[in-house]
C-alpha positions in Angstrom: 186.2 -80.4 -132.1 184.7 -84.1 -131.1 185.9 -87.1 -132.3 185.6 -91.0 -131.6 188.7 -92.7 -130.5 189.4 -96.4 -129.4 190.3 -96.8 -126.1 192.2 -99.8 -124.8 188.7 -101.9 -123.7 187.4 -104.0 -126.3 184.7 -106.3 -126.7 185.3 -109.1 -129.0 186.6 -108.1 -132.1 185.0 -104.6 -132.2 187.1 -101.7 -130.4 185.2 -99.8 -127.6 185.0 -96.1 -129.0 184.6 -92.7 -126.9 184.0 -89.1 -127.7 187.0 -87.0 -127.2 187.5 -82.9 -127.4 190.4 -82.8 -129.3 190.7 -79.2 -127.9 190.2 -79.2 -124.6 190.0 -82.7 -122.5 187.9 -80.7 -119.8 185.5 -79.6 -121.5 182.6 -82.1 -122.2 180.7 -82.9 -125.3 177.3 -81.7 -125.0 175.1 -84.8 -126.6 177.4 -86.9 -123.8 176.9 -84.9 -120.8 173.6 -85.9 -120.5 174.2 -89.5 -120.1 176.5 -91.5 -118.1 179.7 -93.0 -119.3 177.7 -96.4 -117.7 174.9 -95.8 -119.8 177.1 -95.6 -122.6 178.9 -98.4 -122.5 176.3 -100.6 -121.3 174.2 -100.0 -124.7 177.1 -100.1 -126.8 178.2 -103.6 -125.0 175.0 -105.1 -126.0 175.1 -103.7 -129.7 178.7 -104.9 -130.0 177.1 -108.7 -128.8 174.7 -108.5 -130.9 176.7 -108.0 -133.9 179.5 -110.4 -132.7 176.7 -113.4 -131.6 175.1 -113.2 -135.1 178.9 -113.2 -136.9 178.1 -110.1 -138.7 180.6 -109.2 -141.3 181.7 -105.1 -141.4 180.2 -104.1 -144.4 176.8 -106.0 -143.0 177.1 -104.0 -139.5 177.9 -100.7 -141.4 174.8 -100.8 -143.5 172.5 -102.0 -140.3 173.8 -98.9 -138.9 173.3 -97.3 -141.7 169.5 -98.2 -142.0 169.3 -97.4 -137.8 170.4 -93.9 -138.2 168.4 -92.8 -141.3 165.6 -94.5 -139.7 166.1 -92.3 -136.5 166.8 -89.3 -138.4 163.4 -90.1 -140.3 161.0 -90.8 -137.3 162.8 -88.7 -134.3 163.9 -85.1 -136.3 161.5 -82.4 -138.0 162.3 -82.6 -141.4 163.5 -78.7 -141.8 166.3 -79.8 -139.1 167.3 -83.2 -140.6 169.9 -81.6 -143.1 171.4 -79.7 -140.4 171.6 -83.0 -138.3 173.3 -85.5 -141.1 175.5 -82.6 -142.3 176.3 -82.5 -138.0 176.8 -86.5 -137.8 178.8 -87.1 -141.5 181.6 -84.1 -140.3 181.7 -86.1 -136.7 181.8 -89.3 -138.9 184.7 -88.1 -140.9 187.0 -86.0 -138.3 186.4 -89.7 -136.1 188.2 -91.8 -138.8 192.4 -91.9 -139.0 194.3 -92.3 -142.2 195.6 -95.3 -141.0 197.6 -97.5 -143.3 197.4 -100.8 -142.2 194.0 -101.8 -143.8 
């Protein structure tokens, strides 16, 4: 199993996030093996200044998100897969976020 986890980094206010296996730390998630940790970070760095220059509240950057990945799911996957696919990301989505209290 995969999930996102903060690391220590952040960038402004939003915490820098990475794909774990929560079974085995050796064993590499497929979707990320195919592109550098560099690569990664570099995009997500100019997504997270994006957000931050423009003072974008959470709900605001949830629903941009939102929008970005039904609009990829629209345009970049064959319809018959796209169930498959959300079904995929909303599991990853859920096993990501921790019962955490404090908010």
């Amino acid at each position: 199993m995969y999930k996102l986890q903060k690391i220590t980094d952040c960038y402004g206010k939003i915490d820098t996030l990475k794909l774990t296996n929560t079974h085995n730390k050796h064993i590499p998630m497929p979707q990320a093996s195919r592109y550098s940790d560099e690569q990664v970070e570099k995009l997500l760095t100019e997504l997270v200044n994006v957000l931050e220059k423009n003072k974008t509240p959470t709900d605001l950057s949830l629903m941009l998100l939102g929008n970005m990945i039904t609009n990829l799911i629209n345009t970049s996957i064959a319809p018959a897969k796209r169930p498959v696919i959300v079904r995929s990301f909303i599991e990853a989505l859920q096993a990501s976020i921790k019962d955490d209290k404090a908010h």
